[in-house]
KOLZA-239169 format. One record per residue (C-alpha): x, y, z. Coordinates in Angstrom, 1 decimal, m for minus. Each point is the difference from the previous one (the first is absolute). Layout:
! residues N
PT      X      Y      Z
PT      X      Y      Z
...
//
This chain:
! residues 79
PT      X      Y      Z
PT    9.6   27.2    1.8
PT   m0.8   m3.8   m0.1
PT   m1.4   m1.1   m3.3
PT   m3.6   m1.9    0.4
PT    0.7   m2.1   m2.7
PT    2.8   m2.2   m0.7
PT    1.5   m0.9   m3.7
PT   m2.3   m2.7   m0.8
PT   m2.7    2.9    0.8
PT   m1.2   m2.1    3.2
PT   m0.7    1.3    3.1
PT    3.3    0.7    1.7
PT    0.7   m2.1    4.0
PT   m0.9   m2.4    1.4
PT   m3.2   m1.3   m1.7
PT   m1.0   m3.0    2.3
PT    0.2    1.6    3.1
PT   m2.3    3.1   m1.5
PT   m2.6   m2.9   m1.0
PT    0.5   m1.9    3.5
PT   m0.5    3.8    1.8
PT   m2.9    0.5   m2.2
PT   m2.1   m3.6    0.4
PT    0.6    0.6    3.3
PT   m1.7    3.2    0.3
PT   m3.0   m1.2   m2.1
PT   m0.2   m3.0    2.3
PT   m1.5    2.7    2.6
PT   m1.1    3.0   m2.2
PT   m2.0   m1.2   m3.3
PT    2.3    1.5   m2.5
PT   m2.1    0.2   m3.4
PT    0.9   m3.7   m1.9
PT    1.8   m1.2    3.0
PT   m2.4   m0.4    2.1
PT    1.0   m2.5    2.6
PT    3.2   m0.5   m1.9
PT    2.0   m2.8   m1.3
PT    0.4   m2.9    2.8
PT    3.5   m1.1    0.8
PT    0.3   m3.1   m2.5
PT   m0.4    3.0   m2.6
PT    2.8    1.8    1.5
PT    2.3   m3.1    0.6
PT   m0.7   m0.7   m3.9
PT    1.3    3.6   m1.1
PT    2.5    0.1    2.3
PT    1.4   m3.3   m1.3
PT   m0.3    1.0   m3.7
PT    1.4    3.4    0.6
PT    3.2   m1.1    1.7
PT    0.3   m3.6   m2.2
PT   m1.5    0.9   m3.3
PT    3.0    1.5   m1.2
PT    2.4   m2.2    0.5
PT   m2.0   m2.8   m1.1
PT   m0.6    1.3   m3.3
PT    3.3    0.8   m0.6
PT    0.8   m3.9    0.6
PT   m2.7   m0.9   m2.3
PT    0.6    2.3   m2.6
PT    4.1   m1.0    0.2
PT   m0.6   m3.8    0.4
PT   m3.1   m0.5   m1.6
PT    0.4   m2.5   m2.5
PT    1.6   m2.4    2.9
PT   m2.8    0.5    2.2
PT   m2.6   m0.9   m2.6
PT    1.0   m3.9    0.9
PT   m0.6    0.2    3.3
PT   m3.9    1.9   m0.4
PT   m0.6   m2.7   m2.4
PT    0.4   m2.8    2.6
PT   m1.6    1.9    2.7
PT   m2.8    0.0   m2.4
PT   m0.2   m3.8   m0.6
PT    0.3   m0.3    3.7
PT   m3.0    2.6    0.4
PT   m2.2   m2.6   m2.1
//
């Protein structure tokens, strides 16, 4: 028997394509808080995180203190 949770107590598989499944679904069936669903920018913006949050923390958590010189020109530039 497959466990439904995983070690970090999440929900075990594939978690973007249950979301993707679901919004569609609610696109065409009001489902409760979903009603209409998220639009597709909101689903690009997840999928991105999902798939490139990880490894960009882990470079910003290793090379942090080297990085801190470039945000502080990018934030004189911003000004």
């Amino acid at each position: 028997m497959k466990s439904l949770l995983n070690s970090r107590y999440d929900i075990a598989g594939n978690e973007l394509l249950r979301v993707v499944k679901l919004s569609a679904f609610a696109k065409f069936v009001p489902v409760g808080n979903l009603r209409g669903g998220p639009g597709l920018r909101c689903l690009a913006v997840m999928f991105l995180l999902h798939y490139l949050g990880a490894p960009l923390y882990t470079v910003l958590a290793r090379y942090g203190q080297k990085i801190s010189v470039f945000r502080r020109i990018a934030n004189t530039l911003r000004m």
